[in-house]
N, C-alpha and C positions, 0 to 999 in steps of 0.2 A: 478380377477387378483390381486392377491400381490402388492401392492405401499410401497418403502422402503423411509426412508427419514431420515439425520442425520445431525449432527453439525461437520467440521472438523477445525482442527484449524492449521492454517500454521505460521509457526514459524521459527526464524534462526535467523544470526547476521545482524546489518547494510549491505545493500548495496549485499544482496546476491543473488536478483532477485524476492523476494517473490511475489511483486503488478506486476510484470510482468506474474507471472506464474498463480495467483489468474485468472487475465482480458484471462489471454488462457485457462484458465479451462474453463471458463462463456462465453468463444467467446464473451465478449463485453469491454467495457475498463469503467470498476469502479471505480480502483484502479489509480491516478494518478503515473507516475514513472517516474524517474530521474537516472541520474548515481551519486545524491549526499546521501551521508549516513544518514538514519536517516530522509527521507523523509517524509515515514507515521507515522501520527501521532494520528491515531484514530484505534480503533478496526471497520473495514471495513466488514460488511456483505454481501459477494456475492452470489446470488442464480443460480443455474442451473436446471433445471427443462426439466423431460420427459415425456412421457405418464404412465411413471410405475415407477419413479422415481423422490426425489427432494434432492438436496447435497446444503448444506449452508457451505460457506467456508469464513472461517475467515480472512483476512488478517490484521494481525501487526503488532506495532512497533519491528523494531529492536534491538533485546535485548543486551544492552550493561552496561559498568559501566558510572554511569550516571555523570557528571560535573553539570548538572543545578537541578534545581524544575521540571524545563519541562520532562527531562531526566527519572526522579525517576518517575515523574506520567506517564510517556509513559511503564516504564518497568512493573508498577502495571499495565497497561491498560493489556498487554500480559499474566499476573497471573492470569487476571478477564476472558481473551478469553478458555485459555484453561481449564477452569472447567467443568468438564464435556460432552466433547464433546464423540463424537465415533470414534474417529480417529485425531490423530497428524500427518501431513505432514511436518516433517523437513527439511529445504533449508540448502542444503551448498551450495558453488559458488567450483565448479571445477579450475575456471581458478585460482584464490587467492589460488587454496590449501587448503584440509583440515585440522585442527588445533585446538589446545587449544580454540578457541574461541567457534567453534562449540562443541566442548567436556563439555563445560562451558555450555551455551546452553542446551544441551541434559540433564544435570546432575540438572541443575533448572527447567527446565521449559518442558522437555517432558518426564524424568522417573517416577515425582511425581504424573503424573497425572492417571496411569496405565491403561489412555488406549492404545489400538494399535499406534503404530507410522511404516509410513512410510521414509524413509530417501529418498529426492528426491535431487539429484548432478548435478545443474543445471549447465547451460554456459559450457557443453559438447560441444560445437561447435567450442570454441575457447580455445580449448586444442588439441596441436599435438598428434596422436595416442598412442605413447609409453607411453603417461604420462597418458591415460584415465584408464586402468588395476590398478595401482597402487592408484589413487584415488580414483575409487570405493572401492578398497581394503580400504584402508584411513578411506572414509563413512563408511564402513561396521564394521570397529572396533571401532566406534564412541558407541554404546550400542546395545540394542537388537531390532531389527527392524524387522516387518513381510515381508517388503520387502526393496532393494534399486533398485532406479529408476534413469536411467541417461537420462536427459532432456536437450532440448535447450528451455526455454521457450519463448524466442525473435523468434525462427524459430519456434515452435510449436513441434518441433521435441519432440518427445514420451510420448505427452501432454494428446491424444488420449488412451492412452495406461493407464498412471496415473488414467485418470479418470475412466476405468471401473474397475481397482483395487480399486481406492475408492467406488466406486457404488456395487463392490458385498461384500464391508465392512458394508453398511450400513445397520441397522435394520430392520426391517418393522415397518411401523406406517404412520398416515398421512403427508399431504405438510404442510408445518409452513410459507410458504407466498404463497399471489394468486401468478396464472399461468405466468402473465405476468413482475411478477416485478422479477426485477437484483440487486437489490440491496437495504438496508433499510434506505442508508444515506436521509436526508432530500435534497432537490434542490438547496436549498441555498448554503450548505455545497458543494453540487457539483462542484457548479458555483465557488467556491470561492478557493476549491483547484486546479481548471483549471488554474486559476489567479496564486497561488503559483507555478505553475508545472510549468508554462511561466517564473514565474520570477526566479526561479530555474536554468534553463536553461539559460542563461543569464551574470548569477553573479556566482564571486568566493571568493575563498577563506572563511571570516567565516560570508559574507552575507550571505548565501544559511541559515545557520541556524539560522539565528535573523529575520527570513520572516515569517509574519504570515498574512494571509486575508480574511476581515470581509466585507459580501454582507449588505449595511449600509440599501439599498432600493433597492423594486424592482416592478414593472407594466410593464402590457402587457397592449397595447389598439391599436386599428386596427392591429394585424399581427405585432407589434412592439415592443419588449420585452427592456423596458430601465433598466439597471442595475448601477448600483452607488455602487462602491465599493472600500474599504481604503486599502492601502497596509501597512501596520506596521512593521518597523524596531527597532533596538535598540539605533540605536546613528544616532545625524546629517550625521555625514562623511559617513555613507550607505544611507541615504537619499539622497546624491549627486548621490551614484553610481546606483542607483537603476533608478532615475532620468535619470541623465545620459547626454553628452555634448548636449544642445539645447533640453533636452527632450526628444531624438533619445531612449535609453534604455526603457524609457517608451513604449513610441509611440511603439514599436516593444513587448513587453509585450501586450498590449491593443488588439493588433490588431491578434497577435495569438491566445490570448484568445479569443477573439470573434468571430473568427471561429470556434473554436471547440463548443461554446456554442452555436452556433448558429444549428452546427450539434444537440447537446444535446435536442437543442429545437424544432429545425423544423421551424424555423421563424428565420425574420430578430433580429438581436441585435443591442442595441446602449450601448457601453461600459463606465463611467464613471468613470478613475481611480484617486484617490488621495495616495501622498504616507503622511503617519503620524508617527512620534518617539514616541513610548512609553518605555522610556531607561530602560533597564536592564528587560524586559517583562519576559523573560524567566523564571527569577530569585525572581520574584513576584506576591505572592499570589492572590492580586485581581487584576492584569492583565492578569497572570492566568486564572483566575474566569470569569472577562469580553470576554476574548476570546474562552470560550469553554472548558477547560481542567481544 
């Protein structure tokens, strides 16, 4: 029997769906997601894996023009995911409309790469009929695509479909990860953008982007998984809000997180959050450095 197996790399601007469409290819949830821009900030390997088949899908950063350090190194991270892959999956968001941004997009980061691209036009579901024709059309003159794909990736809707277009893109060769794993992030990295993706949710305005968090320690012993974990902001005044009146913002951060980790894990949690300033992080190289990026 033939086993095919490839690298695909999914690509778009801020906020277009990508970590939502990634976790519906993979039927599991890898990718944390939010409705804020600029969420992921790692090149994300998701695996899917079948008896005669294995698709490793990339998901990252949002390609945008950058304001910080963090910014530029998120947009290198996306130059470093699509080299060499066997296939580009380009997101645009249907309901925002197709536009210069994603034309921007296609013209840096999926024509250079020559390989196949497919254009996927996600959040089909929340576009009235009349306007779905016109922005595939839209997609479709964005470059040269083998195919375009209209998807709802929050409803799953043409998820099914996407993927065996990707799967009879891929080469033959072997699986590049055992059978059971979904993904290459480390545990830690997991637990810790659970924690961001809570406090994302949460906070507004230009919290959401000065959020960053680091799993400080962690043991299991009897069935009891303790985790201690710093939440980092850039300035005191997000430290209040993050915090929150009496605590209450935390405490609700904490406590959503630990159930999803505790899903993650299969065992109870005991969550330890602190929040800590490290001003202007984004903006700074060996903060930077200390935090992963």
């Amino acid at each position: 029997m033939t086993f095919r197996s490839g690298m695909v790399a999914v690509v778009g601007r801020p906020n277009v769906g990508k970590s939502t469409l990634v976790n519906a290819l993979v039927g599991a949830k890898v990718a944390i997601v939010s409705d804020k821009p600029q969420t992921t900030r790692r090149d994300i390997n998701a695996v899917w894996t079948t008896s005669d088949a294995q698709i490793v899908f990339t998901d990252t950063p949002g390609f945008h023009k950058p304001t910080t350090l963090l910014g530029a190194r998120l947009n290198d991270l996306v130059g470093d995911a699509v080299d060499g892959v066997d296939l580009v999956l380009h997101v645009v968001d249907a309901r925002a409309g197709v536009g210069r941004g994603d034309a921007y997009v296609y013209a840096q980061k999926v024509l250079p790469t020559g390989a196949p691209a497919i254009c996927v036009v996600n959040k089909i579901d929340q576009l009235q009929k009349h306007r779905e024709v016109p922005q595939l059309a839209a997609a479709a003159g964005l470059g040269d695509y083998v195919e375009v794909v209209p998807v709802s990736a929050r409803l799953g809707k043409g998820v099914s479909y996407l993927r065996d277009l990707v799967m009879d893109r891929m080469p033959e060769g072997p699986a590049l990860y055992p059978d059971a794993e979904v993904t290459d992030q480390p545990l830690e990295v997991r637990l810790a953008e659970l924690v961001r993706e809570k406090a994302l949710a949460v906070t507004h305005q230009e919290v959401p982007h000065s959020i960053a968090v680091v799993i400080e320690e962690m043991e299991t012993e009897d069935g009891l998984t303790s985790i201690h974990a710093s939440l980092i902001v850039e300035r005191e005044s997000q430290k209040g809000i993050v915090i929150g009146k009496g605590g209450q913002t935390l405490k609700t951060i904490g406590s959503r997180a630990r159930e999803e980790m505790e899903l993650l894990l299969g065992g109870k949690v005991y969550l330890d959050l602190h929040v800590k300033v490290l001003k202007e992080w984004q903006r700074d190289p060996r903060h930077l450095e200390r935090l992963g990026f």
